[in-house]
N, C-alpha and C positions, 0 to 999 in steps of 0.2 A: 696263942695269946695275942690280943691286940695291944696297938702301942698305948701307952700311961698317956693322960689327959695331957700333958706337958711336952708329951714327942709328939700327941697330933697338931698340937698348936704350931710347935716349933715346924712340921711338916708342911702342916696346912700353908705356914708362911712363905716357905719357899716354894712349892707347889705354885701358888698362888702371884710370887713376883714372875715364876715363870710363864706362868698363864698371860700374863700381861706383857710381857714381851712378845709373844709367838702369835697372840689371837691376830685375827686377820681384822680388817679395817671398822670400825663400827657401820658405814653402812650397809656392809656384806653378814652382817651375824646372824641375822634372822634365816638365811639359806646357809652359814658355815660358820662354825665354831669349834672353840677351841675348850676341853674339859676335864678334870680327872675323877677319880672317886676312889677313896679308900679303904679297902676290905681286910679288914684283919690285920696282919703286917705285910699288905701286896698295897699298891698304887696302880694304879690304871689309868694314863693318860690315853684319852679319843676324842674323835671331831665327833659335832653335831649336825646333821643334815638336814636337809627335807627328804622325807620320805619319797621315793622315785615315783609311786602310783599315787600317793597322799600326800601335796605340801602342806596338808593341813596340820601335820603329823611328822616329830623327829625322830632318826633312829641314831643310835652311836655306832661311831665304825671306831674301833680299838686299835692303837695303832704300838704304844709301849708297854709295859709292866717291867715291876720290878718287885721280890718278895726279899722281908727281911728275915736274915736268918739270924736269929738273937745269940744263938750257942757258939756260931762261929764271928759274929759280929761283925759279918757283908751282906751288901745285896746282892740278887742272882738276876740279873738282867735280861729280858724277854723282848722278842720282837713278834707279832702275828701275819705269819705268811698268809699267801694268796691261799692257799689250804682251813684258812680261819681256824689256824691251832698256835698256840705258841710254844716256840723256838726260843732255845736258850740263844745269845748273841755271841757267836761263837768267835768274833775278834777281843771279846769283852765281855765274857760271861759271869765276873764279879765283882764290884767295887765297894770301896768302902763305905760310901756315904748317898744318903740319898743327894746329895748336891753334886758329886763327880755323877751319878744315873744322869742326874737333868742335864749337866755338859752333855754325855755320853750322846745322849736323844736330840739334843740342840744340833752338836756339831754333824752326827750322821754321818760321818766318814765313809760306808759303806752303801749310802742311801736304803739303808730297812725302814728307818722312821717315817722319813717324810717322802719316800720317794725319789 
């Protein structure tokens, strides 16, 4: 079941103040960016690149996720290994709220997110 018109707003907003904090500088966006997109009750936050054989051309590299689980009412916290699968985050593999996820991805504690 996808989130109610009102939890993606609410989503979208915080999503969104985080996007604005982290994006890299405006005159670097067009070669790297910063994005998410919301599938169902999952979030997917990834950069934006130029394609390595085509700058004409972007691809997303995926770097977090997090799915919400409405029955037990957490998120289940994901990171995407060099294997291009996702991995539960095993110092943190559930939080309450999509705003402790965004901490979770910001602070990196363990460098999965950002490297």
């Amino acid at each position: 079941m996808a989130f109610s018109e009102d939890e993606r707003q609410r989503h979208e907003a915080a999503l969104d103040e985080f996007r604005e904090r982290r994006r890299p500088p405006e005159p670097v966006r067009d070669q790297v960016d910063l994005d998410y997109r919301i599938e169902g009750q999952s979030v997917v936050i990834f950069e934006t690149r130029a394609a390595p054989r085509n700058p004409d051309k972007t691809v997303e590299v995926p770097f977090a996720k997090t799915t919400y689980v409405r029955a037990r009412d957490e998120w289940k916290v994901y990171w995407r290994r060099s294997d291009l699968k996702w991995h539960a985050y095993d110092p943190l593999p559930r939080v309450g709220s999509l705003a402790e996820f965004l901490q979770v991805v910001e602070a990196d504690a363990h460098g999965c997110f950002w490297g």
